[in-house]
N, C-alpha and C positions, 0 to 999 in steps of 0.2 A: 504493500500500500504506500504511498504517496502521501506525502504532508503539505502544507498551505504556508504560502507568503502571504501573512499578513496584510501587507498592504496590496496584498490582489483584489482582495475580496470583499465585499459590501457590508456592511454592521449586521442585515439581515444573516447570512451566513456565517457571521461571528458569533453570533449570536448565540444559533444552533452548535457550533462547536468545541466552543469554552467552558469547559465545567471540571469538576473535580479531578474527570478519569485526562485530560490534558496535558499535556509534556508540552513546556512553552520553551524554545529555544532562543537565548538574548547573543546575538553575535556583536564580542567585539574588535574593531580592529582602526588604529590608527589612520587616519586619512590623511593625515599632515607631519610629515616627522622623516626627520633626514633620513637618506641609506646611500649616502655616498655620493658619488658623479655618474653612477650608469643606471642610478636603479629609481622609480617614479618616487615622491613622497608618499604617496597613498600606497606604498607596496604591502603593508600588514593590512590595510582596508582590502587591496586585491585580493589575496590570499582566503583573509577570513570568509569575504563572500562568495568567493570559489566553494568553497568548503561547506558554508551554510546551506549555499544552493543543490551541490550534491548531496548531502545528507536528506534535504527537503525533499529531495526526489527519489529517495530509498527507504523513508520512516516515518512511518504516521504522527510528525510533532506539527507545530504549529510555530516557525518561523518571524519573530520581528527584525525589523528594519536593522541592519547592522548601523554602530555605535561608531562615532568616528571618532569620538573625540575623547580621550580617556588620561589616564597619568604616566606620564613618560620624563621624569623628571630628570633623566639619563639625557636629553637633548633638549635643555631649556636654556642654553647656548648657540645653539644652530639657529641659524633666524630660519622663519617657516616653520619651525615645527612648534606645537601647541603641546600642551600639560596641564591638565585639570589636578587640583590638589586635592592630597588621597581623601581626606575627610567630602569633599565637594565630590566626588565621584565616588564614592561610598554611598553619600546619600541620594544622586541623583538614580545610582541604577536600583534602588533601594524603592525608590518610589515610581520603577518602571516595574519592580516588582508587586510592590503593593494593587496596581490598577489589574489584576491578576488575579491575587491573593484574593480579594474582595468578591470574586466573581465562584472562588472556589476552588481553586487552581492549587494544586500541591504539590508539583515537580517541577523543577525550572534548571535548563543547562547553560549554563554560561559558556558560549566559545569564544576562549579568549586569547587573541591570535597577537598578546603582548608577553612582556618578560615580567614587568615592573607592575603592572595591573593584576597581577594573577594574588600579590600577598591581600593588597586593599578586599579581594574580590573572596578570598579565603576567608577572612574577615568576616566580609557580610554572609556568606555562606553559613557561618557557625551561628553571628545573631539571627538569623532568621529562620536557623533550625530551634534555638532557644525559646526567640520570643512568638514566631509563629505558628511553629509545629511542620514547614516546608521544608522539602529537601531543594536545596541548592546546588547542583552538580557543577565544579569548577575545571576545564580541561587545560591541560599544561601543554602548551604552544611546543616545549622544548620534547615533550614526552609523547606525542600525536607520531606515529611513523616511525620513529627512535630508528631501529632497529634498520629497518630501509635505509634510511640519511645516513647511520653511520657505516652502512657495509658502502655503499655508496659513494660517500663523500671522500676527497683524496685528502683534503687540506688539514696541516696538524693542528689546527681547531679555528672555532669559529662563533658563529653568535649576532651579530649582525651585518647585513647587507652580504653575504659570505657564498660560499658555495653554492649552500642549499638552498639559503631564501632565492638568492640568484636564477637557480636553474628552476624553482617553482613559476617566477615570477618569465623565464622564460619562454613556459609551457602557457602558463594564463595570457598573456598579449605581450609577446615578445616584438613588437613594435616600441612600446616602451621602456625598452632596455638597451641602454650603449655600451653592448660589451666592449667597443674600442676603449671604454674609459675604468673597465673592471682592474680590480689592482690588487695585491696582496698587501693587508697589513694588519698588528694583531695590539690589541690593548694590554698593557703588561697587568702581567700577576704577580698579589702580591705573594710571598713564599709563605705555605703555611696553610692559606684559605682555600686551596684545594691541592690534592693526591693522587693521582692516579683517577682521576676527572670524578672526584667525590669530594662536594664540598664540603670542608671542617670546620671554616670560620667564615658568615656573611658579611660582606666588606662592600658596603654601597659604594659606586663608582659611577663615575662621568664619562661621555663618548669623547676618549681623548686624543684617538689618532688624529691624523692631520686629514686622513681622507675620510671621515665620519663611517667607516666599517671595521669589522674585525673579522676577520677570516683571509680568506684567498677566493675572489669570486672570479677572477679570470679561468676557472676550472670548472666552472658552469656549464650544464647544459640542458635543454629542453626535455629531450630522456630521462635525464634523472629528476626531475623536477616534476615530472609524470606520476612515478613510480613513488617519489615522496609523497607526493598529494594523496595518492590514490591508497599507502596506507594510512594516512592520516584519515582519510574518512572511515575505510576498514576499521581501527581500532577504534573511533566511534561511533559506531554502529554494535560492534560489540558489546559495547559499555550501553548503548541506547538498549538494546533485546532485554537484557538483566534488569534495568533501569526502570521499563515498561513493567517489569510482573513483580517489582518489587516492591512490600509492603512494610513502613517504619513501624 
């Protein structure tokens, strides 16, 4: 079965749809926020609604309008790119949840196709399993596909603007990608705060290269950017089956 874009469809047919047994899916993804010199600003908004949309079209949920604007406080030096402060995006998706909530609604998947949005977003996850008895489903941007991007990815690491997001974004409208300006280069770490790619100590950071990426995106390709996407829906669709028959 098939799920609904919200914004397709008329109040009448909302109507009928919306109620307790509903899985509401909130995508979010940056619409404005550096990723270097080859790659669009809106490449996390690309992504996340690639993603939204395939999902919408493999699982009975109910799809809103992806979020563009969210907390990236990692590039509030980049001019062009936007940051909502955690508490202010806390509360606003808070109150996209509650018009929801009200109606009856007790499952909700956050795809959150950010790094720095996903703690705020844990956050409200847990109060609004506290105070309103919903499950909050939060999906980890870095953990969607894992397993494909790293057998995959050649570069000895990465993170933004890099490989992977690269050859995603190749695959979605690679008219918007100048790979002639793709480059390697990596944000330092510091010793200590990860091991053997497990982190030990959290250590907030700024996008400090000169070329606003971190990885190798010159290694890019459409193929692989396919094959990322396609298990990132995979694994949630998995997590959606279990998600559907499960009772708190």
């Amino acid at each position: 079965m098939k799920g609904i874009l919200l914004q397709d469809i008329t109040f009448e047919q909302a109507n009928e749809l919306i109620g307790e047994d509903t899985i509401i899916m909130l995508p979010i993804g940056g619409g404005s926020k550096e990723h270097g010199n080859h790659l669009p600003m809106g490449t996390d908004y690309y992504v996340t609604e690639w993603v939204a949309r395939q999902i919408t079209e493999k699982f009975p949920l109910v799809c809103l309008p992806t979020l563009s604007y969210a907390h990236f406080p990692a590039f509030v030096e980049w001019k062009g790119s936007v940051s909502i402060a955690a508490d202010n995006f806390i509360n606003f998706v808070k109150d996209i949840l509650l018009s929801f909530i009200r109606f009856g609604v007790k499952k909700f998947v956050i795809l959150d196709g950010g790094v720095s949005t996903r703690l705020p977003m844990k956050i409200l996850a847990t109060t609004m399993n506290n105070d309103y008895g919903v499950k909050v489903a939060v999906t980890n941007v870095v953990g969607l596909g894992k397993e494909t991007h790293d057998a995959l990815c050649q570069q000895k690491r990465g993170g933004h603007g890099d490989e992977g997001e690269t050859s995603c974004m190749l695959h979605i409208n690679p008219q918007l990608v100048h790979m002639h300006k793709a480059t390697e280069d990596y944000i330092e770490i510091v010793p200590g705060t990860v091991k053997n790619g497990v982190e030990k100590v959290y250590l907030p950071m700024r996008m400090s290269t000169s070329s606003g990426i971190n990885g190798n995106s010159t290694l890019a390709t459409s193929v692989k950017g396919e094959k990322i996407l396609n298990a990132m829906v995979e694994d949630l669709l998995v997590f959606l089956k279990a998600f559907s028959e499960y009772r708190a």
